[in-house]
C-alpha positions as CSV (number, residue, x, y, z in Angstrom):
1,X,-115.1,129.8,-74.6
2,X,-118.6,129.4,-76.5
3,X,-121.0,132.6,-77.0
4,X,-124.5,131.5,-78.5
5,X,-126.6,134.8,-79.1
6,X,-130.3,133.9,-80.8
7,X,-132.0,136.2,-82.7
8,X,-135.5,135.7,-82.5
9,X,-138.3,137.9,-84.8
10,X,-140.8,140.2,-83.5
11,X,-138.9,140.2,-79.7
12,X,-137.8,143.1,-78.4
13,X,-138.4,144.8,-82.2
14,X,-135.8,142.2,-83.3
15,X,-136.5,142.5,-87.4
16,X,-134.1,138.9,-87.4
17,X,-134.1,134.8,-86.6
18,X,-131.0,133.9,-86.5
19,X,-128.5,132.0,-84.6
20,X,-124.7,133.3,-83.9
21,X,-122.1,130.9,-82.3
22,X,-118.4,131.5,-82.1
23,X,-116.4,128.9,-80.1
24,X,-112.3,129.5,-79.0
25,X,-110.2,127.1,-78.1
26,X,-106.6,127.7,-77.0
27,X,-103.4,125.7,-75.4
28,X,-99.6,126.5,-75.2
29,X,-97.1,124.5,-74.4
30,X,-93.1,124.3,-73.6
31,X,-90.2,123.2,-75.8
32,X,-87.1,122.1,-72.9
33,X,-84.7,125.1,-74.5
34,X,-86.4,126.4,-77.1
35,X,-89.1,128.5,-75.4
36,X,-93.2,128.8,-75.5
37,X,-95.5,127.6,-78.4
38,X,-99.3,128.7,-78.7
39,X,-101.8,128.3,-80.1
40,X,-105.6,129.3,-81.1
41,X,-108.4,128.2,-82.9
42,X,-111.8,130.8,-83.2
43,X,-114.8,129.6,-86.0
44,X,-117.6,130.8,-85.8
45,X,-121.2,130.7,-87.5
46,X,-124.0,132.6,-88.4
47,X,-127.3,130.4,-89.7
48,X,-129.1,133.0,-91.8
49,X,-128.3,136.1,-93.5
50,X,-128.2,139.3,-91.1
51,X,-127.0,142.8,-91.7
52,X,-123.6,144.2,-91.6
53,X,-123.6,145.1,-88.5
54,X,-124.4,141.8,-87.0
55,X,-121.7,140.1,-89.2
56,X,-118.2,138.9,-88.1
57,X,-116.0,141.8,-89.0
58,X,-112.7,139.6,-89.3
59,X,-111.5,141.2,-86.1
60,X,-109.0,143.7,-87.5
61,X,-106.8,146.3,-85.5
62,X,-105.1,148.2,-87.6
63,X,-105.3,151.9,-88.0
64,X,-102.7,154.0,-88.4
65,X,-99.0,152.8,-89.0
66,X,-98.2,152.9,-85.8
67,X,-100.9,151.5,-82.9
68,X,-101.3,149.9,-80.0
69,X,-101.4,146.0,-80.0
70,X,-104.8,143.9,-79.5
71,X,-104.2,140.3,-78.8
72,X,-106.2,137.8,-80.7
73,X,-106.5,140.5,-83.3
74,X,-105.0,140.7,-86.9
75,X,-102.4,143.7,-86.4
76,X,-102.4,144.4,-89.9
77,X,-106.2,144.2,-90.7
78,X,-108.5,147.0,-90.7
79,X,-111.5,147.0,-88.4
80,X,-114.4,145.9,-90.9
81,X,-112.1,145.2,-93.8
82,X,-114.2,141.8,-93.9
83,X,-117.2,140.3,-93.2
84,X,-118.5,136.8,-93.1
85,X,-121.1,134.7,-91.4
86,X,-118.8,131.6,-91.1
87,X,-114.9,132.0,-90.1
88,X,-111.5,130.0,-89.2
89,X,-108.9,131.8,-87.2
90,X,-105.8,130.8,-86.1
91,X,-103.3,132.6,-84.4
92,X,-99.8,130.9,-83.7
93,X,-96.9,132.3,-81.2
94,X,-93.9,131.0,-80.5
95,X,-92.1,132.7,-77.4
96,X,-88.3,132.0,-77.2
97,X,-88.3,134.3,-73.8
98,X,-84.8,135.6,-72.8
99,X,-83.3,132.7,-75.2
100,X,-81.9,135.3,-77.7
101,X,-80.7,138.1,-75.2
102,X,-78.9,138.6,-72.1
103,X,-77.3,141.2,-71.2
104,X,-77.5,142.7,-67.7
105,X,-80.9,144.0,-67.2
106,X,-81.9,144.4,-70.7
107,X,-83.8,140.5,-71.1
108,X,-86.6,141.3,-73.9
109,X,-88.3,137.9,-74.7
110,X,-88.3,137.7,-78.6
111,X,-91.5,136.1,-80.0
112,X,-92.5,135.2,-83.4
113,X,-96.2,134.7,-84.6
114,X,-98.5,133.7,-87.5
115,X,-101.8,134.6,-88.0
116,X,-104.4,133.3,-90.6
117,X,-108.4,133.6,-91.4
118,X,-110.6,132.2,-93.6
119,X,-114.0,132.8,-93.8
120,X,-117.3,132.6,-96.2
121,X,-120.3,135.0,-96.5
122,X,-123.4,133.2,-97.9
123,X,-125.9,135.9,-99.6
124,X,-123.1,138.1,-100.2
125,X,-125.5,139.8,-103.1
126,X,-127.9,140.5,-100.5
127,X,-125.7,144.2,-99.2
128,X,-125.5,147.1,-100.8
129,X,-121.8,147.5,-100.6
130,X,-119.0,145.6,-102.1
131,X,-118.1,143.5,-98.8
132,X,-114.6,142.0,-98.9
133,X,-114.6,138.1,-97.9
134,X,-111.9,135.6,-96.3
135,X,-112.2,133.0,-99.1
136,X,-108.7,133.5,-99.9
137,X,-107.5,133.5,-96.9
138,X,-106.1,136.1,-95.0
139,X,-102.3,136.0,-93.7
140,X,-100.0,137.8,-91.8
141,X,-96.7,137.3,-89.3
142,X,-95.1,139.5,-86.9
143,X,-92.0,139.7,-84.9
144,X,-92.9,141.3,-81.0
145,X,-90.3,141.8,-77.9
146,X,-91.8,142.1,-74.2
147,X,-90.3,143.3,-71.4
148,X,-88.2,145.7,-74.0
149,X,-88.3,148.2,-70.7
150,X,-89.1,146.7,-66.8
151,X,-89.7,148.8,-64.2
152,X,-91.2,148.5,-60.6
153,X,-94.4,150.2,-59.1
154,X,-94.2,150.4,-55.8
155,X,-92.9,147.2,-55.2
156,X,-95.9,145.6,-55.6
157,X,-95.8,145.2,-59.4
158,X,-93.9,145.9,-62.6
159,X,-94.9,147.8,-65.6
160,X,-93.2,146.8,-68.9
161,X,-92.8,148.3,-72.8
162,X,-93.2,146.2,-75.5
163,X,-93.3,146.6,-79.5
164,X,-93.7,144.5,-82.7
165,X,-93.8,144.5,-86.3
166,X,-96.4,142.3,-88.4
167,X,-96.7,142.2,-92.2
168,X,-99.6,140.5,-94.4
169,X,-98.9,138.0,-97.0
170,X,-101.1,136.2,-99.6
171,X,-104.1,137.5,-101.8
172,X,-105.1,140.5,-99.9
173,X,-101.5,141.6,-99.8
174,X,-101.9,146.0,-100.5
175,X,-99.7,147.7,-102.6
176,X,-98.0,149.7,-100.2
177,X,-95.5,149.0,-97.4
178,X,-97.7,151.2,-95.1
179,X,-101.0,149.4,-96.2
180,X,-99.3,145.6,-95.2
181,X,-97.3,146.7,-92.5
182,X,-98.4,147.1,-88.7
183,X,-95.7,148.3,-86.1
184,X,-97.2,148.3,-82.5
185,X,-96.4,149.3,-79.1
186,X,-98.2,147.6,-75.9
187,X,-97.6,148.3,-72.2
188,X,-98.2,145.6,-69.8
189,X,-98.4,145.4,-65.9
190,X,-98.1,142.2,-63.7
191,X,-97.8,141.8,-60.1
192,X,-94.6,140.3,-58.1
């Protein structure tokens, strides 16, 4: 996808000229006995400064220990942790589906991702708060199973439990377990 968004002075009691573009890009593709690889790509960029609130906030999840899980979304991130006007993000999946388990009914597919951002923020001197930046790059790599429970809704669809783990790496590694680590729990429905 592409989202353009202009900010134009004096319209609307806009206080701001700016322009704001983020561009996605995603593919996937299958490896004959080996499963499902991903991938996406989001950048975006931001022309002049703006306020906080009309930064990119490094799309965080996290926040508690234990949460619900937000695709596309750093799982161990916390919303707003970050801000920057220009931003990399890639997020990588491999999917080895039922590869690793059979047995009778219980089938979880096992995937493992990586997750990285990188980002700037020009004028940085310009907010009144120490903002955290992705210069370093941000990190972090998980470990999820779907279809951990399957069950039928009126035979017209199934429901299905999932969880996962994720832990962040690199510079903006925290000092505590709980402060890098992310365990999630997702519920998904699908027709027949």
């Amino acid at each position: 996808y592409v989202n353009y968004l202009k900010g134009i002075n004096g319209v609307l009691n806009s206080d701001y000229e700016f322009d704001k573009i983020e561009l996605a890009i995603e593919d996937q593709f299958r490896i004959r006995n080996f499963g499902i690889t991903g991938i996406r790509a989001e950048a975006g960029y931001i022309n002049n400064a703006l306020p906080p609130g009309l930064l990119f906030t490094g799309q965080g999840a996290k926040r508690k220990l234990i949460q619900y899980l937000v695709l596309n979304y750093f799982q161990t991130m916390q919303p707003y942790e970050f801000l920057s006007d220009q931003y990399l993000h890639v997020f990588l999946e491999h999917n080895f589906e039922t590869l690793l388990f059979k047995s009778g009914n219980f089938k979880p597919d096992v995937s493992l991702q990586f997750n990285a951002a990188w980002g700037k923020l020009n004028n940085a001197a310009l907010y009144n708060y120490e903002a955290a930046t992705l210069e370093k790059g941000y990190y972090e790599y998980g470990v999820r199973l779907a279809n951990i429970i399957r069950f039928p809704i009126m035979n017209v669809m199934y429901g299905e439990i999932g969880a996962g783990i994720y832990n962040r790496l690199g510079a903006y590694r925290k000092s505590s377990f709980k402060e890098n680590t992310s365990m999630n729990v997702f519920f998904n429905f699908a027709l027949h």
